[in-house]
N, C-alpha and C positions, 0 to 999 in steps of 0.2 A: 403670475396671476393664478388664483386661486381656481379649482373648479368647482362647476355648481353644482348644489346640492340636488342629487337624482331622487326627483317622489315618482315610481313608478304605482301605476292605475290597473289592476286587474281587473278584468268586467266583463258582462257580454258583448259581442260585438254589435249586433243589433235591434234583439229581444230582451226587454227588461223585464218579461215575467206579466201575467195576469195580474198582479198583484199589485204593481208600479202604479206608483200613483204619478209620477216623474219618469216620463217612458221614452223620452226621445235623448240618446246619448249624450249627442251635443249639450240641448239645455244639462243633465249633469255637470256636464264638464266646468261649462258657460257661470250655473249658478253655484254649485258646490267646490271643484276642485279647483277652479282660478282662485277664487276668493280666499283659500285656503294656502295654495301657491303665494300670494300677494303677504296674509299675514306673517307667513313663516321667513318671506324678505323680511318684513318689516323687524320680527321678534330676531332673528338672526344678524342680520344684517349683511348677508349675501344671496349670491344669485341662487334660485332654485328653479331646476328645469322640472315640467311636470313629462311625464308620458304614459302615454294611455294607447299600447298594439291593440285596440278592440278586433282589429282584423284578422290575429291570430288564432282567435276562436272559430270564424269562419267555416262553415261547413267539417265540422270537427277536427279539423286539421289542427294538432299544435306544433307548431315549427322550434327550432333548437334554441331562440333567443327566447323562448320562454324561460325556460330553465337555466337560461346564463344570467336574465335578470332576477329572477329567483335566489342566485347566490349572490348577486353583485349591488343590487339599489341597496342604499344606504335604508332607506324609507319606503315601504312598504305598503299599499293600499289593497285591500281583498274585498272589492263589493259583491256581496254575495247576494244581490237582488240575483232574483229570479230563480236561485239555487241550480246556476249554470253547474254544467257536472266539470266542464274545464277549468271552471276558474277553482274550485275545490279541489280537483285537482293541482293544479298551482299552485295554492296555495300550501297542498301537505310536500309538496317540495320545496318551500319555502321555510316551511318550520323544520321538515328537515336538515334543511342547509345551514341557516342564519339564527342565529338567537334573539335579535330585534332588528330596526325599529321594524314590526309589523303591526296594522291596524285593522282590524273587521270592522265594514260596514254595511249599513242591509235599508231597503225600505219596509221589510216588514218582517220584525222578528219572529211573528210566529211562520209564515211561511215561506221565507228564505234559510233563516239556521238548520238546519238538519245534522245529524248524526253526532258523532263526541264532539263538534263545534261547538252544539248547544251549550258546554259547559263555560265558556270562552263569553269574555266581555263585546259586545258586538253594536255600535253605535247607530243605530236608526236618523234615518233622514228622508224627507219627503218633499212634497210641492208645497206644504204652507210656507212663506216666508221665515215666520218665526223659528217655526222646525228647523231649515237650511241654515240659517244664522247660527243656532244652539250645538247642529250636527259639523258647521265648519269649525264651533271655537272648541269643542271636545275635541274634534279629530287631531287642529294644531296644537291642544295641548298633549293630546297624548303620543305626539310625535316629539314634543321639545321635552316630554319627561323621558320617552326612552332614546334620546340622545344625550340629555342630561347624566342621567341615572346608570342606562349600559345593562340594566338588570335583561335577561332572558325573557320575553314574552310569548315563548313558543313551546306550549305543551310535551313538546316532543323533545325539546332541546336543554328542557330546566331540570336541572341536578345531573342530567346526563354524563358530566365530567368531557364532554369533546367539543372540540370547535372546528371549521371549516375555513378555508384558506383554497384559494384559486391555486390549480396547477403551477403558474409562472411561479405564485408565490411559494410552492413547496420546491420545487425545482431549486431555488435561489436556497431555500431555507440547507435541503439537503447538499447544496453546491458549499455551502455554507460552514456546514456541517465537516464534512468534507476534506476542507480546507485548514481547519482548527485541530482533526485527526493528523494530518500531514506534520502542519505544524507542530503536534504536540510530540510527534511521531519524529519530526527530525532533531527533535530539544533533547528526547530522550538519548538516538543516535549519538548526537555530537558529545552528551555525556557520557556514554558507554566509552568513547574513545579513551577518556583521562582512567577508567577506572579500571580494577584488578578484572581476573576472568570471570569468576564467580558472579561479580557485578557486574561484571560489562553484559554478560547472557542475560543477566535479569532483565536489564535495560533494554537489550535487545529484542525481549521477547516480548518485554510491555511496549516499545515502540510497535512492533507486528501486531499486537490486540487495538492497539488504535487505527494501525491502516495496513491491512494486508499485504497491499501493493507494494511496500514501501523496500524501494530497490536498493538501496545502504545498509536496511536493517536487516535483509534477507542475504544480501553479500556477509557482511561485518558477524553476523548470529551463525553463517554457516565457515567464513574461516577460524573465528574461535572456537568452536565445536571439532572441526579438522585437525586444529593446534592439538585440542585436548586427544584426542585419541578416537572420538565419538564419528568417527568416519560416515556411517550410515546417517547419519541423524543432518550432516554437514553436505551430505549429494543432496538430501532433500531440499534444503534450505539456500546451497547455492542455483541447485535446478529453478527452484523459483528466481531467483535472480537472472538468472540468462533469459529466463522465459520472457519477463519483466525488460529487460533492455539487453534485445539478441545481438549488439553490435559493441558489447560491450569485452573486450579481449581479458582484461583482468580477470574477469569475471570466471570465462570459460574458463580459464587461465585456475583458478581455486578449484574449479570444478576436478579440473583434471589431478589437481595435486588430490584429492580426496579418495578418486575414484582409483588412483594407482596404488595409495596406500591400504587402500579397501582390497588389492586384487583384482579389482574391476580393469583390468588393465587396454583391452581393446577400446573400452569404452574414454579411458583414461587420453588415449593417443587422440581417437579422433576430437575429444576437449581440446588437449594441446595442440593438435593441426588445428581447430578453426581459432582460436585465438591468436598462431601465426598469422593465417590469412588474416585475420583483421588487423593486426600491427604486427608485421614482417621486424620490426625492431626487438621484438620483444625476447631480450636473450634468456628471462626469467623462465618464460615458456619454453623455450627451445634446451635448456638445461632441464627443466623438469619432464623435457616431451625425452630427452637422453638417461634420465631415467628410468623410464615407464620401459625403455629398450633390454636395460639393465636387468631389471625384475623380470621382462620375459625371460631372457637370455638365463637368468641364476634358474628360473623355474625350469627353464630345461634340463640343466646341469642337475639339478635335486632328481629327476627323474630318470636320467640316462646316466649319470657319470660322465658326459662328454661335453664341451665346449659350445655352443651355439653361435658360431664366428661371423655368421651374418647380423645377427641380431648384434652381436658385440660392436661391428664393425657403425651397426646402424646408430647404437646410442654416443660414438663416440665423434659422428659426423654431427650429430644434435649437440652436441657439447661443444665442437668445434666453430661449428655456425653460432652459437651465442660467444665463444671466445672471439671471433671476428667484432661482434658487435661490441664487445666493452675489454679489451685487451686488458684492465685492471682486475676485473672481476675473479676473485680467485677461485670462487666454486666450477664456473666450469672450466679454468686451467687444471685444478688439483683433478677434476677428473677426467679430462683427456690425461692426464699422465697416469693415472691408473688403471685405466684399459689401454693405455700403449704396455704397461707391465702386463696385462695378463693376455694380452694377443703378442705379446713378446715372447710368451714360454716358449722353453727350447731355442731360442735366438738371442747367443749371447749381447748381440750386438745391438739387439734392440732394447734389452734390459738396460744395458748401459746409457741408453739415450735416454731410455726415462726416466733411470733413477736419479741423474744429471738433472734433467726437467724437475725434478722436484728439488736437489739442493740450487734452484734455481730460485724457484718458489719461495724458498725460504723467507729471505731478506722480505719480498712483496707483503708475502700473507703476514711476518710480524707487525709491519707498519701496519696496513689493514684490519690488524684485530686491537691493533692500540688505540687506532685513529676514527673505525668505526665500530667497534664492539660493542662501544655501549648502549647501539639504537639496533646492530644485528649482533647477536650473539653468535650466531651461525660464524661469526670469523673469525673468533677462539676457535673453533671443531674445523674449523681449516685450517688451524695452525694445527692444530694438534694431529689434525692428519698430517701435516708434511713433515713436524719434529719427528711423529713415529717412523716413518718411511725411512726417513735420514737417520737413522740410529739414536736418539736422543727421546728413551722411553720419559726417564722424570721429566724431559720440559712440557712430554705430551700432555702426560696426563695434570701436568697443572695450568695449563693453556688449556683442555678439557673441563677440568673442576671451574676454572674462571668464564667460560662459556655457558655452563650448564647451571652454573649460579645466578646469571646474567637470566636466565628463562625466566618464565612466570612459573612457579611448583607447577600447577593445572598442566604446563606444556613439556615440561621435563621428558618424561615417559615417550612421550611419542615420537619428539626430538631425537633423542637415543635410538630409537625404534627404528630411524629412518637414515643414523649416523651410522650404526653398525653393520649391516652386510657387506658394501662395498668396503670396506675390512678383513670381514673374516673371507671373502673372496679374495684378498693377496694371499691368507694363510692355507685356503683349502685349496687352491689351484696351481701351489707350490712355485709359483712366477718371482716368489724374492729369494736374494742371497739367505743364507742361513744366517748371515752377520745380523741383518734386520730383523728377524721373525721374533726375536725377544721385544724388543720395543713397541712394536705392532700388537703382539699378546698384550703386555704391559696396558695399553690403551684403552684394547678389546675388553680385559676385566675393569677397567675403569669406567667403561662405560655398562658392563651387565652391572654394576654393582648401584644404578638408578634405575636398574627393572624388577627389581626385587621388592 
């Protein structure tokens, strides 16, 4: 069912002015606005409710439904008999709000119109019959042309270039809005996945100018960034991510890969602890939080010359707790057997059990870099660390070159970056046989010769 068409009556509420020749509201209503009401059923052919708050004038009080009918009636009546200061009022809230229908009427032009109204079409109507009749079928015409037609009748609102729309309706508009960023925002996302780095950050960064928020494109924009080497630029972008959705482990999880390679390394660890605590499974973290142990531990060593056996001890329990969780995993097998060699120095018996551990490794990590290298390249540069350990520098370094080929260029660099220390850590802390230390060099230049 259709609703009816709202003619709102602005007027005074009980004084029509000296001037009224038609002075008692009612009869108005009775002989002008019903009959007006009536034609517009007739010419339409739906319901038309008339209303007429005369009582909101009332001791100059104007209540708030003033001005909600002022944006909201379809149709619009301004009787400005009497040159009430309220209804003129209302009414420059009306032209302000709505561009039609609005209709001025008066019983006496010369002294009802006042001020820049005067310039404004204003329909006169009185007590003769005749008059009434002339002033109803003006008024329903110029109610069914500015419904027909839509042109602006409002001084204030023609050429202005703006229109008005109810709160609900902006709310919906910008929900709307909104919505269609999101959307556009995750179209870009799921594109950026298929494409090179170059592109993918484009994509990424234009998914972010449609929706800020947008918790994929702010993860995905800051590991590509991390990949590339752009450390700082990658905490920014994942920070916005955790902020975005705090219970998000992956998340923190990139965060902390960023902030270790960055040297931010305190910062680094507590990333890694809270994305344990959010998924205890997570051996990804728990090998990058064994890491972050690493890098303290070397920065020691760079400063004293001496061993940091706690902190060794610490990255290699982190390593161990992610080998619990995925015993195929070879990254953090390869490096618990690399810090049991360098907390092995001076014990021949512990060397021996690592370097064991690692022609252990062997057979795993070949299958491993045949069978998933192609989606992680990371499992070439685990073979390639175990070929070196185990005397076999040529297979390294071509299990090295087939890894490092496998990167995207963009990620090359930093890859290496991040391949090389725990390396020259077997060479500078003297923990391997002399038999091995060629093979391990052999690797070492293999891989500075993609920092150049």
């Amino acid at each position: 069912m259709n609703s009816p068409l709202v003619v709102f009556v602005a007027m005074p509420g009980s004084n029509m002015g000296d001037h009224a020749t038609l002075k008692e509201v009612a009869k108005v209503k009775k002989f002008l606005y019903d009959p007006v009401v009536a034609r517009l059923e007739n010419e339409l052919g739906v319901e038309v409710e008339l209303r007429i708050e005369k009582d909101k004038y009332s001791g100059g009080v104007i209540y708030r439904s003033m001005f909600g009918e002022a944006l909201e009636a379809p149709v619009y009546i301004a009787d400005l008999t009497g040159a009430n200061a309220n209804v003129y009022l209302e009414l420059g809230v009306r032209w302000a709000l709505r561009d039609n229908v609005t209709v001025l009427v008066c019983q006496s032009v010369e002294h009802d119109v006042k001020f820049n109204v005067a310039a404004n079409r204003v329909i006169p109507y009185g007590i003769d019959p005749g008059q009434l009749q002339d002033a109803c079928a003006r008024i329903v015409r110029a109610i069914l042309d500015g419904i027909e037609k839509g042109h602006p009748d409002s001084p204030v609102r023609e050429g202005a270039g703006v229109i008005s729309v109810s709160k609900a309706e902006l709310d919906q508009l910008r929900a709307d809005i909104a919505r269609l960023h999101e959307e556009r925002g995750d179209e870009l996302v799921a594109a950026a996945m298929n494409a090179t780095h170059e592109d993918r950050v484009m994509y990424l960064k234009r998914a972010l100018e449609n929706n800020p928020v947008n918790f994929r494109a702010q993860l995905h924009l800051g590991m590509s960034l991390s990949k590339a080497g752009d450390y700082e630029t990658a905490i920014a972008h994942l920070g916005q991510a955790v902020s975005l959705v705090p219970d998000d482990g992956p998340a923190w999880r990139e965060l902390g890969v960023a902030q270790s390679r960055s040297q931010k390394l305190d910062d680094a660890i507590e990333s890694f602890e809270r994305a344990v605590a959010i998924d205890p499974s997570d051996a990804d973290a728990l090998s990058s939080l064994g890491g972050v142990f690493r890098r303290k531990s070397r920065n020691f060593y760079d400063r004293t010359g001496d061993q940091d056996w706690v902190t060794l001890r610490d990255a290699r329990e982190a390593y161990a707790r992610a080998e619990k969780i995925n015993s195929k995993d070879t990254y953090p097998l390869i490096n618990v057997a690399k810090l049991d060699l360098l907390l092995s120095r001076g014990e021949p018996d512990g060397q021996a059990s690592a370097l064991a551990r690692f022609q252990d490794l062997e057979d795993l990590t070949r299958y491993t870099a045949k069978t998933e290298g192609e989606k992680d390249p990371w499992k070439w540069l685990d073979l390639a660390d175990t070929l070196a350990v185990n005397g076999d520098g040529a297979g390294a370094v071509k299990a090295a070159q087939r890894g490092i080929n496998s990167l995207e260029p963009a990620h090359r660099a930093s890859s290496v970056e991040a391949a090389l220390p725990t390396l020259r850590d077997l060479v500078v802390t003297n923990c391997l046989p002399a038999d091995r230390l060629p093979s391990v060099q052999q690797l070492i230049g293999e891989y500075e010769k993609h920092l150049r």
